[in-house]
N, C-alpha and C positions, 0 to 999 in steps of 0.2 A: 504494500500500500504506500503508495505516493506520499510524501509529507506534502503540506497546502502552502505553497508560498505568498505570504501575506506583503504589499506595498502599505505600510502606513505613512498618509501623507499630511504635512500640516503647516498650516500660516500660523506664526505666533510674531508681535510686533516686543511683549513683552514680558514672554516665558512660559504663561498660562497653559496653550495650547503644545507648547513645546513638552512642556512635562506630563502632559496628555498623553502625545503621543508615545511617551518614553515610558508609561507605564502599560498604553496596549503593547507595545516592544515587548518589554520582557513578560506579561503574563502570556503573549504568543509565543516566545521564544520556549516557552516551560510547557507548552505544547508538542514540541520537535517542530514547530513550521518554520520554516524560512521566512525571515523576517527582515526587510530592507526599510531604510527611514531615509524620507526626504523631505528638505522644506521649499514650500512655493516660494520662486524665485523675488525677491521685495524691488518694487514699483515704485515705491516712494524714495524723493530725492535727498541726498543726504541731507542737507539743511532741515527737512523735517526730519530725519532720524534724530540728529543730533541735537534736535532742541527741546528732546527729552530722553535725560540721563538713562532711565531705563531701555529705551529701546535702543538708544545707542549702546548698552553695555549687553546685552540681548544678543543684537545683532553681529556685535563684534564676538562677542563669546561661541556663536554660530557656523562661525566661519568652515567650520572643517564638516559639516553636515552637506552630505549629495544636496543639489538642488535637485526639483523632479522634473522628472521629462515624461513624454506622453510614452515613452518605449516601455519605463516603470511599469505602465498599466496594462501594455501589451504581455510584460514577464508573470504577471500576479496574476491568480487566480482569487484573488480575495483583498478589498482596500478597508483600508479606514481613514479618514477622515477627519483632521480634527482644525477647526477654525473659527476665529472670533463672528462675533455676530456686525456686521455693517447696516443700520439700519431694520434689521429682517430678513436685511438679504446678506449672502455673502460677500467679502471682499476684492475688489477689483484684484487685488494680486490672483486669485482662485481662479475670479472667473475668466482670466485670462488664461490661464492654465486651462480652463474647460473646452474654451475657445480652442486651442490649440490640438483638441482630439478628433477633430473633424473627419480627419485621415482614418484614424483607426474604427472613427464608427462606421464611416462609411463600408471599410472592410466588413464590418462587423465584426472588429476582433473585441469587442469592448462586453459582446452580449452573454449574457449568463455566467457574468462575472458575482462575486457577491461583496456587496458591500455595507459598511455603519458609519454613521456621522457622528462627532461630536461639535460641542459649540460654545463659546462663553459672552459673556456679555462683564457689563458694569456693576449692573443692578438685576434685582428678582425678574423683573420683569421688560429685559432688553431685547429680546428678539429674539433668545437663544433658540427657541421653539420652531420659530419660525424659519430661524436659519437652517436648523438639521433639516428640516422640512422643501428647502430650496433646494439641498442638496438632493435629494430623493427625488427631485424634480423632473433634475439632468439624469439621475441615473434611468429613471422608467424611459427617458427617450433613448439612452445605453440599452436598452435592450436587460440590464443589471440587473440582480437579486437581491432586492432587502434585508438584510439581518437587524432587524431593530429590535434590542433588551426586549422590551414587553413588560410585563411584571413577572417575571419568573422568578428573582434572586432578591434577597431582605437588602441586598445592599443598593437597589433600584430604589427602596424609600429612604433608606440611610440619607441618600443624595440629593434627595428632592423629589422623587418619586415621575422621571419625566418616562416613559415609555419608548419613545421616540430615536431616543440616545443619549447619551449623559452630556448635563450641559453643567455651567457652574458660576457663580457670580464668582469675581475676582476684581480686587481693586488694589490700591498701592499698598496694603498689609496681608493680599492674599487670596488665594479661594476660602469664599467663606463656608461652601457645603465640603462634604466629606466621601469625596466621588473616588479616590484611588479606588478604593472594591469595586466602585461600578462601572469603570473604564476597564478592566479586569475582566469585569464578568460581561462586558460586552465584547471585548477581543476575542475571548474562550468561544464565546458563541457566534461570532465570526467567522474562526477557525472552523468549528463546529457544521457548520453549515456547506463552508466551504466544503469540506474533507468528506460529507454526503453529496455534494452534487459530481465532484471528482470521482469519488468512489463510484457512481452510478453512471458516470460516464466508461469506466471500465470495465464492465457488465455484459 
C-alpha cells in the first residue's frame, strides 16, 4: 500500500498560519505520508512588509521554506490548506496561486484530489468561515475531494467547534483558541481519506 503524499500549503504574513501548517506536517508525517510544505509566494512590497516588525521578522525567518508551484499539486495526492482570512475571501497572494493552475485543471490532473482548509482571522468573527469556504469553492471547480473535520473529534469543540476546518482568532499575543489537536485531527483525516481513495484506485 502506497503511502499518501500530502502538499501542505500556506500564506502566513505573520506566523499564525505558518504554524498551522507545521503542525498538519508533523501529525501527517506520524502517519508514514509524505509530506512537503510550501508557502505562497508574498505579493506585497517590501515597504509594507517592513512597516511591520512582525511580518518582517516572519518573512525573513521564512526564507528557507519551498515556495509553491502548481507542479506541488500535480505531485500530491492530498493538500491542505492553510490561510489568513482577506475580507471573507482569501488572499490575493493565494488567489494568484489558484490563478496559476489553469494548466493543470485543464488537464484534469487537479481532479479527485483531496483536500482541507484552514483559516485565521483577527477577531471571532473575521471571515474565517467564510474563507475555508472560498477555498472549497475553487476546489469543486478542481474536480477535488473535500475532507472537512465534521464533528467527529472532542478536539473540533476544544477549538471553536467550526466543522468546516479549523480556523482560529490570533492577534499580536497569539491564537486565542486551542486548535493544535484540531489541525491534527484534520490532517489525520486528510491522510485518511486520501489513503481510501488511493487504495481504491488500486482495486
Amino acid at each position: 500500500m502506497a503511502n499518501v503524499k500530502l502538499a501542505v500549503i500556506y500564506y502566513s504574513s505573520t506566523g499564525t498560519n505558518y504554524q498551522m501548517a507545521k503542525w498538519a506536517e508533523e501529525a501527517a508525517q506520524q502517519t508514514g505520508a509524505e509530506v512537503r510544505v510550501a508557502r505562497i509566494k508574498e505579493l506585497a512590497p517590501q515597504e509594507a512588509i517592513d512597516s511591520n516588525p512582525a511580518w518582517k521578522a516572519h518573512f525573513e525567518a521564512t526564507q528557507d521554506v519551498p515556495e509553491a508551484e502548481p507542479s506541488l499539486l500535480e505531485w500530491a495526492d492530498a493538500f491542505i490548506f492553510s490561510i489568513p482570512t482577506r475580507y471573507g475571501q482569501v488572499p490575493s497572494q493565494f488567489q494568484q496561486f489558484l490563478d496559476a493552475t489553469g494548466g493543470l485543471w485543464a488537464e484534469g490532473k487537479l481532479a479527485n484530489k483531496v483536500v482541507s482548509a484552514m483559516s485565521s482571522a483577527q477577531n471571532p468573527h473575521g471571515g474565517q468561515e467564510a474563507t475555508v469556504l472560498s477555498v472549497y469553492t475553487s476546489m469543486f471547480h478542481w474536480g477535488a475531494i473535500v475532507a472537512a473535520p465534521g464533528y467527529n473529534n472532542p478536539a473540533l469543540f476544544k477549538a471553536g467547534g467550526n466543522p468546516y476546518g479549523t480556523t482560529v482568532t490570533a492577534g499580536p499575543e497569539g491564537m486565542v483558541e486551542d486548535v493544535e489537536d484540531a489541525v491534527k485531527y484534520q490532517a489525520n483525516h486528510t491522510i485518511e481519506v486520501a489513503q481510501w481513495i488511493k487504495n481504491g484506485q488500486t482495486q
